[in-house]
C-alpha positions, 0 to 999 in steps of 0.5 A: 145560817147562824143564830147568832148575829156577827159582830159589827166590830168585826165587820167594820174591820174587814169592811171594803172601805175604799170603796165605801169611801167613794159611795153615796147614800141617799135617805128620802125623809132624811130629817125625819125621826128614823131617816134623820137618825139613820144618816147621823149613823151613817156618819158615825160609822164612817168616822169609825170606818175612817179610824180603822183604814184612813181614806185618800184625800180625793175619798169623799162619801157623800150623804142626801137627806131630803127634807119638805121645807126649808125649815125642816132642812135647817132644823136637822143641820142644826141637829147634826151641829149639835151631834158633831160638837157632842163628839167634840168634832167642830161643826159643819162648813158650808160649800159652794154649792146651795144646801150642801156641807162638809164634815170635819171629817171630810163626809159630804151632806147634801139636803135637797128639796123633796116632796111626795103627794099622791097628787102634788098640784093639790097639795096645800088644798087643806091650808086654803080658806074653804071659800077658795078651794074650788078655784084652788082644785080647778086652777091645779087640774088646769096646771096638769092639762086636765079639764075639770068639765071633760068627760075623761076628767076622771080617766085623764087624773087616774093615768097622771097619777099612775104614770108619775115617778116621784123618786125616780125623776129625783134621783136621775136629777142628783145622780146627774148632777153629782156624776154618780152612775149609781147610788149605794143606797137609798132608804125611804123614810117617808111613811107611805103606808100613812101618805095613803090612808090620811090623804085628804086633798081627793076627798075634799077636792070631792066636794068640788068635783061631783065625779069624784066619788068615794069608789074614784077616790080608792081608785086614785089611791091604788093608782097612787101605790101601783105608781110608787111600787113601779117607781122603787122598782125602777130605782133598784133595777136602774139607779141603787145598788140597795133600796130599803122602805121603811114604815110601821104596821100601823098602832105599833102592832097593837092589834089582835088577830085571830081566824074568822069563819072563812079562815081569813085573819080578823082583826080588833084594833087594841089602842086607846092611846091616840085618834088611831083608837077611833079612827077608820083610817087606821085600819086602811092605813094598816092594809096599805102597809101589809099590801105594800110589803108584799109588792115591794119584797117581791120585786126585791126591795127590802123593806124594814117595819117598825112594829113598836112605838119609835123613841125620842129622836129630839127633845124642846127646851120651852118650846112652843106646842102646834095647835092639834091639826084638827083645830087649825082649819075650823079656826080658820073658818072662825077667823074669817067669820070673825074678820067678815063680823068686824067688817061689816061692824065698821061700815055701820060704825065709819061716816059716810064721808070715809067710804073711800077708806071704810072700802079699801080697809074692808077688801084687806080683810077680805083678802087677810092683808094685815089681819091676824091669822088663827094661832099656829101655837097653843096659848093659855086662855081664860077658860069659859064657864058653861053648863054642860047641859045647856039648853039655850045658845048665845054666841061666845064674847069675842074674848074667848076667840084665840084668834083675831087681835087679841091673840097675840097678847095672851100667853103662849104655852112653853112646856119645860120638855116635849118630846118628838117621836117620829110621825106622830108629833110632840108629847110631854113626857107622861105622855111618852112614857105612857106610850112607849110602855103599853106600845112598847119601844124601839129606840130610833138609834137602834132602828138607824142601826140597822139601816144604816149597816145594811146601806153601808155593810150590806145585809149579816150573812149569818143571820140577815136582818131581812130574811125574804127581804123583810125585816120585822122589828119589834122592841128590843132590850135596848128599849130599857136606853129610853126608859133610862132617858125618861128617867132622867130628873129634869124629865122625870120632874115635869111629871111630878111637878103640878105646873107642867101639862101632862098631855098634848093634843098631838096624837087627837082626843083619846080617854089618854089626855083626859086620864092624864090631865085628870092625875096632873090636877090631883099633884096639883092640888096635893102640891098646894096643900103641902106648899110652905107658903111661909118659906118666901122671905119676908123682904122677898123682891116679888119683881125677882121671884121665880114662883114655879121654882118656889113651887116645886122647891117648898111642896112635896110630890103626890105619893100613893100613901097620900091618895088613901088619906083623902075622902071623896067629897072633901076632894072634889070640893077642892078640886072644884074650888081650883079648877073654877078660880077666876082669880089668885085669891079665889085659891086662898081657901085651899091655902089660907094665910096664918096671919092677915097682916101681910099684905101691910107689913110684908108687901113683897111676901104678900105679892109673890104669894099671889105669883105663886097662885097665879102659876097653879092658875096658869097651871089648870088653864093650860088643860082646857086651852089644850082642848081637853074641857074639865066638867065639875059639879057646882050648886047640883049643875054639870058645869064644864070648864072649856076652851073655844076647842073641844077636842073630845067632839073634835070641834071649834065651839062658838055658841054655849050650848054646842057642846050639849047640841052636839050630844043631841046630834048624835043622839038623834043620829044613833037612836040612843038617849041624850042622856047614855050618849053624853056619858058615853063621851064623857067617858070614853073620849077625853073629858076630865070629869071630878065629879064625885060619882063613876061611869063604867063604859064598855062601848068604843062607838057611840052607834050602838045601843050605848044602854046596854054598855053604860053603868052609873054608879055612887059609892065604892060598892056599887062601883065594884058592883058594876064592875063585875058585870063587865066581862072579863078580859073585854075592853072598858073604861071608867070616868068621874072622881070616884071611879079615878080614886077606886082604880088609883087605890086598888093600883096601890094595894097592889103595888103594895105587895112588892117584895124584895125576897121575891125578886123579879116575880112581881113584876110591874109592881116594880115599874112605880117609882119609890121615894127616899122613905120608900113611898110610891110615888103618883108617876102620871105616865107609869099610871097611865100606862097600868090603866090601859093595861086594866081595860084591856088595852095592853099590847098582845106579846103572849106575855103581857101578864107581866104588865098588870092585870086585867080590872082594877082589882084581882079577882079571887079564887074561890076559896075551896079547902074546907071542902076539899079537906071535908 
């Protein structure tokens, strides 16, 4: 074995490729991120192949890639048009047969139907109404001969599930219909290590099924990976000539792991990106993958990890956002009892010589025939005004309900460019490059690579990729391709814009989207402060102007040199005055006009001024409605700015108070004070909080003793103070404007110390961004990612040093030469 890799060219050019002409490969989720990306690689290098030894007429090598749904299929046949025209090679052609096309090239791509489900008559449990869940889990035993009243209920649903062969039973089905004796490949795309850990049908079925208890549930689960293990292990002996798994470790190998007292390895989550940082499943999912590894490389199969974050396998154009999968099901509930309130309103209201109508109106909306379901995608709303205190509860006005008639009329959020990353769904461009920083980053194109040459070639005989069948892949030098990506100005721009969201809510409430909502309205507000309002022409036609271009245009990005010129209370005076603005002209004391007589003499100047103030209005809107609520200080009050969803406590609210209710549940609970365990989740789970004082946090949980791990602070002193105490190298985290001020200065001053004589020495001092005058530009997601970094957030590689440093500011070392000269 060599320690160096063999050229692709040259394998490529000794490759048997007749033979390889007459292949099929199979890639299950193959309109996924990696799957997707490996079968456009696959065909890449057979149009290679094809250069290098031209195939006969009857040499057809064909491709499967199998999509959940018919919208999934047809999103990737679009994508594959679009890769096709990009080399210049014409589109796809439809042949007789359903679902299946041919290249200009002559390759085949077949996109069947597949589904995986530990336990497929319950899928689509969680879409249903929670009223007709029960007949839903009755009705699907039923289908599969199983007597939910038996005494062997249990028994009889374990051995369905350990006695099924999903990829099996497919793959006889293609080889059959296709006349193919057996496949040269197969790769399975779909997270199975995922499938496992996040499976909720069995514990919801539970509620309907008293036999089903949490032990029964682990059992399914084990059944369900022992059916899967024998299915590959079938589909290697039988039908592929290689079958290769591929999934994650689970937080991109963010975690630590050392020995504990038994000399077991022990091991600490070290993420505080997305939901995995709270989430228990991460760890189940985690063993699944490491137990699944081992079962599968010993029966033969290969099996690729990816132990990095996965690039951007698509980009949207002004595309919608999916409302965050934790909301949907609440605001189902909302909407039904919002449907179930109108019902009975109009029965009240209707006289009785309209019964017959009132009744039949009345059962569509039982039955939710012509009345609007919750929205699918996030749309911008008016934000409720609440105390976050609240002692009192009163129902929230219908209009602040994204659902039900009215829902359809506010505006749906279209950000300029969000980026997809495999499973884990669409971020903005902050968020990314955020990600890919502190997780580090592998480009899909290069994982595909990989695949794709070991289904076609063959493993490297000099150095194998997967050396005892397993192929660990962690970042490579080819991560630097998707930072060149992000770079690119139309992306890079959206994050120094001020009008586009810097976070969604796809990967669940952490501090993250908080962090980077709160640096989204700190460009905001510098942006509108330096805004040249007297750039609009004075006969400007306000029908025409496109305020977000004006915007952008006449004001001038955030830089570090700008953040030390601001006071603490001057600035969150102004920030409070923009995030509380109900209306455009509420704005016009952070803007105020030279000369009142626009709006007599210069109509049009006069209203596309207030277009522009309504895009900064839309602007911070955007942040509650995605679920992240924004808490300031007005007349000595905590006030909270909220949408009907609170993704912090991952919750639908429907009365003013339930935010603070929730804090008292779970003070109650926990036994911790009201007081540490709102500032507990004010600090640590997702609230932008501009208030001009700090909270130092160093608990995860909200279920220990929270007096020991909070510290409030006023002033850059005690600040620092409190700082101090923490212990070095240890997890924390900060909220409240001064402590987000404290933290961005102290990041400046060391950026400041970035040399050119020094080379690469320094480091991650190099990662922000300089202006054309040499200025640091605020880049949100490159701050974001330094921020994890300080609290002890950084991924373990042994080098992470080269990232920044742990705490806010460099500790001292003692200062000993007197004494020594002494």
């Amino acid at each position: 074995m060599g320690f160096k890799s063999l050229r692709l060219a040259d394998r490529l050019s000794c490759a048997p490729a007749h033979a390889l002409y007459g292949s099929t490969h199979v890639v299950i989720g193959g309109t996924g991120a990696v799957g997707g990306t490996t079968v456009l690689r696959m065909l890449e290098l057979y149009e290679e192949l094809m250069t290098l030894h031209p195939p006969e007429p009857h040499e057809v090598p064909t491709l499967l890639a199998t999509g959940k749904s018919f919208e999934e299929r047809n999103t990737f046949r679009k994508r594959v048009d679009r890769f096709l025209a990009s080399r210049g090679g014409g589109l796809l052609a439809r042949t007789a047969r359903r679902d299946e096309f041919v290249t200009p090239s002559g390759i085949l791509l077949s996109l069947p139907s597949f589904e995986i489900s530990p336990f497929p008559a319950l899928s689509g449990l969680k879409e249903t109404r929670p009223a007709e869940r029960g007949a839903f889990v009755r009705q699907a035993l039923a289908g599969e001969n199983i007597d939910p009243d038996a005494p062997d209920m249990i028994a009889r649903l374990i051995a369905a599930v350990r006695g099924a062969r999903y990829f099996g039973t497919f793959l006889e089905g293609q080889a059959s219909l296709r006349d193919v004796g057996r496949f040269r490949s197969v790769v399975l795309g779909i997270p199975l290590p995922s499938l496992v850990a996040y499976t909720e049908d069995w514990r919801i079925a539970a509620e309907y099924l008293p036999g089903i208890t949490d032990e029964v549930v682990d059992r399914l689960k084990t059944a369900f990976e022992e059916a899967v293990s024998d299915d590959v292990a079938g589909v290697q002996q039988a039908l592929a000539d290689e079958v290769v798994i591929a999934h994650t470790t689970s937080v991109g190998g963010m975690y630590d792991e050392v020995e504990n007292d038994h000399g077991d390895p022990a091991r600490t989550i070290r993420l505080g990106f997305s939901h995995s940082a709270k989430d228990e499943h991460i760890k189940e999912k985690q063993k699944s993958a490491e137990h699944l590894t081992r079962e599968y490389s010993s029966r033969g199969v290969k099996v690729f990890i990816t132990a990095a974050a996965i690039g951007v396998d698509d980009v949207l154009i002004r595309g919608e956002v999916p409302v965050q999968r934790a909301a949907r099901a609440q605001l189902q509930a909302v909407a039904d009892a919002v449907a179930a309130k109108d019902g009975a309103r109009v029965d009240e209201e209707r006289p009785d010589g309209r019964k017959e109508r009132r009744a039949e109106r009345k059962t569509r909306r039982q039955q939710g025939v012509g009345y609007p379901v919750p929205m699918s995608q996030v749309r911008i709303f008016r934000p409720m005004d609440l105390a976050l205190d609240a002692p009192d509860a009163e129902e929230i006005p219908f209009e602040h309900v994204p659902t039900g008639p009215r829902a359809g009329r506010d505006e749906v959020l279209r950000p300029a460019y969000t980026l997809r990353s495999g499973e884990n769904g669409v971020f903005t461009v902050a968020n990314a490059d955020a990600l890919y920083r502190v997780m580090r980053v592998a480009s899909a194109s290069e994982l595909a690579t990989v695949l794709a040459t070991v289904c076609m070639l063959g493993d490297d005989p000099q150095r194998p990729f997967f050396p005892g069948g397993v192929c660990y892949y962690t970042e490579t030098d080819n991560s630097r391709q998707v930072f060149d990506f992000l770079a690119q100005p139309a992306l890079r721009q959206t994050q120094l814009s001020g009008l586009e969201p810097m976070a969604l809510q796809d990967l669940g409430s952490a501090k993250h989207q908080g962090e980077l909502h709160t640096l989204g309205l700190l460009i905001l507000l510098h942006r509108l402060r330096t805004l040249d309002l007297d750039a609009i022409p004075a006969y400007v036609d306000d029908e025409r102007f496109d305020a977000r271009e004006f915007f952008e245009r006449h004001s001038r990005p955030l830089t570090f040199e700008d953040l030390d010129a601001w006071e603490l209370e001057p600035l969150a005076a102004d920030l409070r005055t923009l995030v509380s603005a109900e209306r455009p002209e509420e704005l016009e004391p952070l803007k105020p006009a030279r000369t009142r007589r626009d709006p007599v003499l210069f109509p049009g100047k006069h209203g596309a001024r207030t277009k522009v103030f309504e895009e900064v209005l839309r602007a911070v809107r955007a942040i509650p409605s995605l679920g992240s609520p924004i808490v300031y200080e007005a007349g000595g009050e905590a006030r909270v700015r909220s949408g009907i969803f609170v993704a912090p406590i991952e919750k639908v609210i429907t009365t003013t108070d339930a935010v603070a209710a929730f804090f008292r549940e779970r003070a109650a609970a926990t036994g911790n004070s009201y007081d540490d365990v709102r500032d507990f989740y004010l600090c640590a789970q997702g609230f932008v909080d501009i208030r001009p004082h700090a909270i130092v946090c160093t608990a995860k949980r909200d279920d220990v003793p929270l007096a020991e791990h909070i510290i409030r602070a006023t002033g850059e002193e005690a600040l620092r103070a409190a700082l101090a105490t923490v212990k070095p190298y240890a997890f924390f985290c900060s909220c409240g404007l001064g402590a987000v001020m404290f933290r961005l200065r102290a990041l400046h001053a060391l950026l400041g110390e970035a040399m050119l004589e020094l080379g690469t020495l320094q480091d991650f001092r190099w990662q922000m961004p300089r202006d054309v005058n040499g200025h640091i530009l605020v880049l949100p997601g490159v701050v974001e990612a330094m921020r994890m970094v300080q609290e002890g957030l950084e991924k373990t590689t042994g080098t992470e040093r080269v990232d920044g440093f742990w705490g806010y500011e460099r500790r001292r070392a003692p200062e000993r030469r007197v004494e020594i000269q002494s």
